[in-house]
KENUBA-179805 format. One record per atom (N, C-alpha, C): x, y negated, z. Coordinates in steps of 0.05 Angstrom, whole numbers, plus 5000, padded with zeros to 4 digits. Layout:
REM residues N
XYZ
...
This chain:
REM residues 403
393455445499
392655715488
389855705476
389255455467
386355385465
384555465480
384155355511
381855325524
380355205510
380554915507
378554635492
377154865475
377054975453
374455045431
373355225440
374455515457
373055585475
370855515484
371955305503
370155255525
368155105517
368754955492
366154845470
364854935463
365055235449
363855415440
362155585459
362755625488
361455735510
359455565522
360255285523
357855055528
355255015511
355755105490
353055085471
352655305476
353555585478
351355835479
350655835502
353055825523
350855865556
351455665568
351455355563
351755185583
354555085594
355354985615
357654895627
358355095627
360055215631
361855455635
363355395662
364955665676
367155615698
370855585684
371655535704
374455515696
375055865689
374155965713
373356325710
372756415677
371056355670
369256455644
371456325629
372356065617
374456005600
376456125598
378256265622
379656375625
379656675616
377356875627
376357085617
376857155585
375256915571
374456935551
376656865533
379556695541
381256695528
382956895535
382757155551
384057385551
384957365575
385457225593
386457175617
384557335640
386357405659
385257465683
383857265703
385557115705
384856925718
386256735705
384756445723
385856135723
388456095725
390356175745
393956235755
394956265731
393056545710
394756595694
394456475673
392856315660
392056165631
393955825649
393455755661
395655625674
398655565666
399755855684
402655895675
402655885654
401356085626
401556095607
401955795588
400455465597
400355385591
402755215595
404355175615
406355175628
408655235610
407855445606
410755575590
410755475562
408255425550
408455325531
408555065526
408254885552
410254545550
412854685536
413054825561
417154825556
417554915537
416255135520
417655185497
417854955477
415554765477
415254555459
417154345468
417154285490
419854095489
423254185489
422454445486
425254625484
426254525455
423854685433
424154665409
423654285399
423554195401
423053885404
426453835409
427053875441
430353865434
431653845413
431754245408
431954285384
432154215366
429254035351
429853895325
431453685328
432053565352
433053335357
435953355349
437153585363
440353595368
441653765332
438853815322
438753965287
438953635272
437053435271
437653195268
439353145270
440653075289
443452845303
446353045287
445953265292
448153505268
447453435243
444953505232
444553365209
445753045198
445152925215
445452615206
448652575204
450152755224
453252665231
454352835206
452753075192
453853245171
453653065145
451552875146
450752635114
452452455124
454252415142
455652115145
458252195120
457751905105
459351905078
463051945085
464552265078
466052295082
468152195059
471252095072
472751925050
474252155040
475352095013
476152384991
479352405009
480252525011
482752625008
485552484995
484452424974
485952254963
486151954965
484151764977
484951564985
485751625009
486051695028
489151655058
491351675029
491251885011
494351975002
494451734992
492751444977
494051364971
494851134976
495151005006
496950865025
498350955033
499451255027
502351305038
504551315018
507051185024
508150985005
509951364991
510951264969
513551464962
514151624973
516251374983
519251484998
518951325025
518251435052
518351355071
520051175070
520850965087
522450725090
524250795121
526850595125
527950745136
527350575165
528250725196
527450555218
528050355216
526150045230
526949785239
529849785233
531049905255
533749825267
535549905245
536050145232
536450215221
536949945190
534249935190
534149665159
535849445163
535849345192
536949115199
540049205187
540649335207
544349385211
545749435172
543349645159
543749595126
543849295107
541749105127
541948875113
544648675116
545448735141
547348655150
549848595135
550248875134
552649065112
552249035084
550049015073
549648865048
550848525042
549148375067
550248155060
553948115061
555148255079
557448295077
559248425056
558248645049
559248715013
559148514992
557448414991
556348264971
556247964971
557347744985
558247585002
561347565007
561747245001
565647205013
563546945030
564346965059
562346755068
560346675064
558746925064
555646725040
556446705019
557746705006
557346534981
558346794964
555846874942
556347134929
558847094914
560147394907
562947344900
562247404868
564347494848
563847454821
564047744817
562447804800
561548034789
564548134768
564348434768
566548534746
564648534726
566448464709
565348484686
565548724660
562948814647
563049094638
562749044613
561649314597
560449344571
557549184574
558649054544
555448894540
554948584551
557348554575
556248194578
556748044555
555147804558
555247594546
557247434554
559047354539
561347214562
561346894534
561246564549
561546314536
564146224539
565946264524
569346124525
568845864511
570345734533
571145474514
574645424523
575945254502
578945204501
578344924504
579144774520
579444484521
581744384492
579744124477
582144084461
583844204435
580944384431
581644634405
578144684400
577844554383
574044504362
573844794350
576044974350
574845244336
574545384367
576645334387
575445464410
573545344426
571645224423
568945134448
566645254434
565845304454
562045474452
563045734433
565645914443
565046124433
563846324452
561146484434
560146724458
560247024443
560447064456
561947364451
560647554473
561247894458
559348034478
563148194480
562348384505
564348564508
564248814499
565148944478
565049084464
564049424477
564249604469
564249854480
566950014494
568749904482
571549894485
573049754507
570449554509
572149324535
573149194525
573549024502
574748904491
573848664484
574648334475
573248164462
575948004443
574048014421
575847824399
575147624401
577347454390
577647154396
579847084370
579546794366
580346714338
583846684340
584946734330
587746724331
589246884354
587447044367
589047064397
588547424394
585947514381
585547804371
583847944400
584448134405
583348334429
585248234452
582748204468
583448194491
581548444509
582348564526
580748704552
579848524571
576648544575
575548374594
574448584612
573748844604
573049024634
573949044646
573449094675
575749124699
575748824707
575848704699
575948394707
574148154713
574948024735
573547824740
572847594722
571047384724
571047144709
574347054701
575046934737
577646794739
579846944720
579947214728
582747344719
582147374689
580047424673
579947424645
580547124642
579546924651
580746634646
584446704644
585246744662
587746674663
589746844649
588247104634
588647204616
589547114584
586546934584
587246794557
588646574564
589646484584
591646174589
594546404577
593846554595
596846634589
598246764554
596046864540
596346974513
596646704492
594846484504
595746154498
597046064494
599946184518
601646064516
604346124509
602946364498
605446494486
606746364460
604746234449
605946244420
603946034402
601245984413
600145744411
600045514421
598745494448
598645194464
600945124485
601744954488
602844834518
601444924549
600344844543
598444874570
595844814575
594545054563
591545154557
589645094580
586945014569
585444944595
583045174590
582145384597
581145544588
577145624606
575845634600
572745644620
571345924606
571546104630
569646244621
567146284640
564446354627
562746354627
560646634629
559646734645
558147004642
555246874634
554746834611
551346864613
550447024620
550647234612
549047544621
550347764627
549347934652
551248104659
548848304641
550148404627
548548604622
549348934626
551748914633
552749124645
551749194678
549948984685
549249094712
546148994709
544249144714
541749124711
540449214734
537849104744
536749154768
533549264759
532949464762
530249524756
527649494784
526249314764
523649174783
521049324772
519649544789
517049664775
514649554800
512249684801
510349604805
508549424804
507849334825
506049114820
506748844802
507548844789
508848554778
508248574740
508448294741
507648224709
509348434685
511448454686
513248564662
514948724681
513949004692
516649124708
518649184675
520149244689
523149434672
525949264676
527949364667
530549304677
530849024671
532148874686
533348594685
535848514691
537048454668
539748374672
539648134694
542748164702
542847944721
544547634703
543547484719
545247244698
547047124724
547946914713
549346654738
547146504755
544846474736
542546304758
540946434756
540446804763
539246914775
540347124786
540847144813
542847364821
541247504845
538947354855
538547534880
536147624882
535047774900
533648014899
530647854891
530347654897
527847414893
527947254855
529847174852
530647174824
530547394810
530147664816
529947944796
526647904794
525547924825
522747884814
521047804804
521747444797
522147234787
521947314750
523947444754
524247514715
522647724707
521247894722
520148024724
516848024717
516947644719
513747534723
512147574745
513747604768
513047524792
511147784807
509747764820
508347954844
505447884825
503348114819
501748084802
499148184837
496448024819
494247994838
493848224857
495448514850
494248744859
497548724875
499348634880
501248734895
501748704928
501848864939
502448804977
503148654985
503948655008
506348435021
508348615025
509048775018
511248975021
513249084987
515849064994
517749164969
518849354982
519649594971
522449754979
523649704956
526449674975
529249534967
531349814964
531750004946
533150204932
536150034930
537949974948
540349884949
542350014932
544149854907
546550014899
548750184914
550050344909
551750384918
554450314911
553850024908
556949884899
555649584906
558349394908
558549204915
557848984893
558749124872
558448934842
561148834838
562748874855
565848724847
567948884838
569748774839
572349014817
573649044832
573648974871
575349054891
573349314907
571349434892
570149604909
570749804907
573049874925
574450114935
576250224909
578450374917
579550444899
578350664876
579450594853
578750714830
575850634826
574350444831
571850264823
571350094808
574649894798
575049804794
574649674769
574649874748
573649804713
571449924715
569249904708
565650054700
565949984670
567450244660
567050234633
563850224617
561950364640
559350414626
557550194647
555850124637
554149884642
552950044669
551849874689
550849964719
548449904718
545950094705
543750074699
542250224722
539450104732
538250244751
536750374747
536450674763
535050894740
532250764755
530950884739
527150874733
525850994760
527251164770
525751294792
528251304814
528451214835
530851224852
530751504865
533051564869
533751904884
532451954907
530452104915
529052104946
530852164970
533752224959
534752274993
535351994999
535651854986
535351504998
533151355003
533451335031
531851155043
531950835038
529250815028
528550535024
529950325043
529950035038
529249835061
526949625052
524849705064
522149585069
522949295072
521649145050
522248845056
519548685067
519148625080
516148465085
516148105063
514648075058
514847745044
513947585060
511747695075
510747515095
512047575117
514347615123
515447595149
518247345155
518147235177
519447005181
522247195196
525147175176
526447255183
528747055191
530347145221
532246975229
534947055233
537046925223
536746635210
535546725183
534046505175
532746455151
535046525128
537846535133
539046565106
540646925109
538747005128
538847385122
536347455110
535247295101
532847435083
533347605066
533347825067
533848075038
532747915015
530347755009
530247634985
532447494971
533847334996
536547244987
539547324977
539247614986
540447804985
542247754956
544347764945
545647724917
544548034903
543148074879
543848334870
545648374854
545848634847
547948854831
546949014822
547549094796
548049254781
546649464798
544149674787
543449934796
541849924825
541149624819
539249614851
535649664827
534449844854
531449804851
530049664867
527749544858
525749524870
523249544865
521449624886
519449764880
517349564898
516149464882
513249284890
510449404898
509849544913
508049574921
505449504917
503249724905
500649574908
499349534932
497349334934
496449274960
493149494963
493449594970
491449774982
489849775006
487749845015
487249805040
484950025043
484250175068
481350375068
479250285075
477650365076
474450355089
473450565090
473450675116
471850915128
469550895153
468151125152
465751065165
463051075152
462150975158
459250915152
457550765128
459450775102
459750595089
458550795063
457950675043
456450885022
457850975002
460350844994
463151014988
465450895001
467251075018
468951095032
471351125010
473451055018
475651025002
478250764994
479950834987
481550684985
481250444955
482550234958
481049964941
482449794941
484049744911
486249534909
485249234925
486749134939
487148874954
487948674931
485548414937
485948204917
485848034936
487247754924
488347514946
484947404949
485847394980
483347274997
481147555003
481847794996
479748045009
479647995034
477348065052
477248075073
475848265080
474648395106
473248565122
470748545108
469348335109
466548295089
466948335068
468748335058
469348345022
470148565031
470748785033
472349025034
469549185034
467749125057
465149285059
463649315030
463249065024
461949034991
463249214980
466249174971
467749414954
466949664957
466049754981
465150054987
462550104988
461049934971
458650024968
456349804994
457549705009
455949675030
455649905062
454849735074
453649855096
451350045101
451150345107
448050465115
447950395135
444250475136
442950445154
444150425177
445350535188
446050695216
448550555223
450050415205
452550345206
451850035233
453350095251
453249845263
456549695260
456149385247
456249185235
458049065263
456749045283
457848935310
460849005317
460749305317
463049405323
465449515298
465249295280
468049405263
470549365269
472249585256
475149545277
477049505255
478849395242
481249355218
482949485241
484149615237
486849835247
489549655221
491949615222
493349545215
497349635230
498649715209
500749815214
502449565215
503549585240
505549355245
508449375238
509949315243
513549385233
514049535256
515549775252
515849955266
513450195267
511650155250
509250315256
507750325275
508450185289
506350055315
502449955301
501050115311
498250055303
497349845325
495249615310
494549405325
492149355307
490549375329
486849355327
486549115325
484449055310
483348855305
480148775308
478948785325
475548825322
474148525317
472548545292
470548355283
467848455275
465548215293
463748315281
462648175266
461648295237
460648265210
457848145205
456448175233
454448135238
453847815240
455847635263
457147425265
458547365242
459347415227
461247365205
458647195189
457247435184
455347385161
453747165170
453547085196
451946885210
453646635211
456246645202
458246405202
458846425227
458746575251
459446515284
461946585285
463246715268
465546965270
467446845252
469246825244
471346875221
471747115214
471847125186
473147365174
476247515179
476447625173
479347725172
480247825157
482547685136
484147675124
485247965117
484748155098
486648405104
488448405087
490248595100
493248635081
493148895073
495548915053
496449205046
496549395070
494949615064
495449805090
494049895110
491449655108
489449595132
487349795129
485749905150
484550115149
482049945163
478949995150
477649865158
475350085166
474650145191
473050235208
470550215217
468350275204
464850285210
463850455223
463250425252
461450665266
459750685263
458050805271
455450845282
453350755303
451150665300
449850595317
448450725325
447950935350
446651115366
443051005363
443250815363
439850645361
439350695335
440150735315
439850685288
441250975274
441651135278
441851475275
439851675289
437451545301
435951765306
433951735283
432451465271
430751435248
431951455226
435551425227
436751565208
437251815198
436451925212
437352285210
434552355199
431952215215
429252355216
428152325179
430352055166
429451935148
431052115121
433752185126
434452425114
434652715117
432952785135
431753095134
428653035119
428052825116
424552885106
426952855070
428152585072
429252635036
430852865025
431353005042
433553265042
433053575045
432453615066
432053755080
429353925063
426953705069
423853735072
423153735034
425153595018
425153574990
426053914977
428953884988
429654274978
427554474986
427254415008
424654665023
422054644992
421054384993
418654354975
419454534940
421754414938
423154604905
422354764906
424754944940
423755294930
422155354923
420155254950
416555404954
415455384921
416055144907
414555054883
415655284861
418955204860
420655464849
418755774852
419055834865
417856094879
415056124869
């Protein structure tokens, strides 16, 4: 309550003074009461001291760099994918539609294939190629229209043996040939060199061969495809009245959302090795959808947000992407969060600190991975003090100046 200048001021006019006279003279009755008074004013100061403290630490947790909104939205895929169990028992039933023992069966043939006839033993009939008309139909030299929709390789073969032998050959040796189905097309979009529709041929038929023609999985794509399955087999025995596809089985551009994906992993070791959905035969009106590889960084980081995945990103490389680490950010305790199959979350903690010291290995992230920077309680109290003087103490100075 300022005794001290007082009692300075009383020592030069009359000498030492009493605790009495200091007291008097600062308005007090007595000693007890300039005392208490002084008492009360610790506590208010370490009250308000609190105060700034717990205004700080709210402050500091209000400047921690918040991630937009739109990066979470954009690791969440489309079209949800459908359960584990669920995918399996579909892959199953695929390989079984689409499969005579393993071994893919022969496609019907529509508008638009490419079909190679040759006649053994007749120089005007070898290396003829011919497309199948709109009509379903294919001309041929002396023999006229024939119907090839509705029909298999074999049975259009034995087609022309038999019109052969009506009235031209003895006993015709006849090969046909699908170069291109172009009546059944598989559309491959995202991540990849050249998405858009791809016919299927004879030596490319399965779901790894589409992506293949496609120009493959490009630097920015996941480890994840959804697999948009036809609803047909691709053959001319699938179910009654299926039988002829007068119109080509093209896969639309955007698949219908009441169908549920099947989530393919690339990096996953599937058993037996020859149920791999990659191996899968396709058909006509299948999609697939390649996934970009994405990954977050939230926390403490100086932009928070989601950030295409390039081969070899890691935790350290992920931090850089986001600007780096603040002050406050402790390095020790980072956590990669990662979605497992089934949606099962599995932690991963490395520290960056060690990394950067070579003690640690990095860690490898994938599509999906969520990368996690706390705070360091030691290093948020000179952080807060350091953005209320740049913040805080800067707007205050405007007004006053404003004003």
């Amino acid at each position: 309550m300022g005794l001290a200048p007082l009692a300075a001021q009383m020592s030069v006019n009359f000498g030492r003074p009493t605790l009495d006279t200091c007291a008097r003279v600062a308005g007090f009755r007595s000693v007890s009461a300039a005392l208490c008074m002084a008492d009360l004013t610790l506590v208010l100061r370490a009250f308000g001291g609190a105060m700034l403290a717990t205004a700080m630490l709210v402050a500091a947790m209000g400047c921690a760099p918040k991630m937009p909104a739109s990066a979470k939205a954009a690791l969440e895929p489309m079209d949800p994918a459908a359960p584990p169990e669920e995918q399996i028992a579909r892959i199953g039933e695929l390989w079984t539609q689409r499969t005579d023992g393993g071994v893919p069966s022969d496609f019907c043939l529509g508008t638009g294939d490419l079909l190679e006839i040759n006649v053994f033993h007749w120089e005007e009939m070898r290396g003829i190629r011919t497309r199948v008309s709109s009509t379903g139909m294919i001309n041929l030299p002396l023999i006229g229209d024939i119907k090839a929709t509705g029909l298999t390789e074999k049975e259009l073969r034995e087609s022309i043996e038999a019109r052969l032998r009506q009235n031209i050959m003895r006993n015709p040796q006849v090969s046909v040939f699908v170069a291109e189905y172009a009546s059944q097309q598989v559309s491959v979009t995202g991540a990849v060199s050249r998405p858009g529709l791809i016919p299927l041929t004879r030596e490319n038929r399965t779901i790894s061969h589409m992506i293949s023609e496609a120009g493959g999985l490009s630097d920015q794509a996941g480890g994840r495809i959804l697999f948009y399955p036809a609803n047909t087999s691709g053959r001319c025995d699938d179910g009654p009245g299926a039988r002829k596809p007068q119109h080509p089985q093209v896969a639309s551009a955007r698949p219908g959302r009441d169908i549920l994906p099947i989530e393919i992993d690339v990096n996953e070791q599937y058993e037996p090795a020859n149920q791999n959905p990659l191996l899968l035969p396709a058909v006509g009106g299948d999609n697939l959808v390649i996934n970009r590889g994405r990954f977050l960084v939230d926390g403490w980081v100086a932009e928070p947000g989601a950030f295409d995945i390039t081969p070899g990103m890691t935790a350290f490389g992920g931090l850089s992407a986001a600007g780096g680490a603040e002050f406050a950010a402790d390095l020790s305790k980072v956590v990669v969060w990662r979605t497992e199959r089934g949606g099962r979350k599995k932690r991963i903690d490395v520290n960056l600190n060690d990394v950067a010291g070579g003690g640690q290995k990095d860690v490898t992230l994938q599509a999906g991975d969520v990368v996690k920077v706390p705070v360091s309680p030691l290093r948020l109290v000179p952080y807060s003090m350091f953005w209320l003087v740049t913040n805080v103490f800067r707007i205050g100075a405007g007004l006053s100046l404003g004003a």
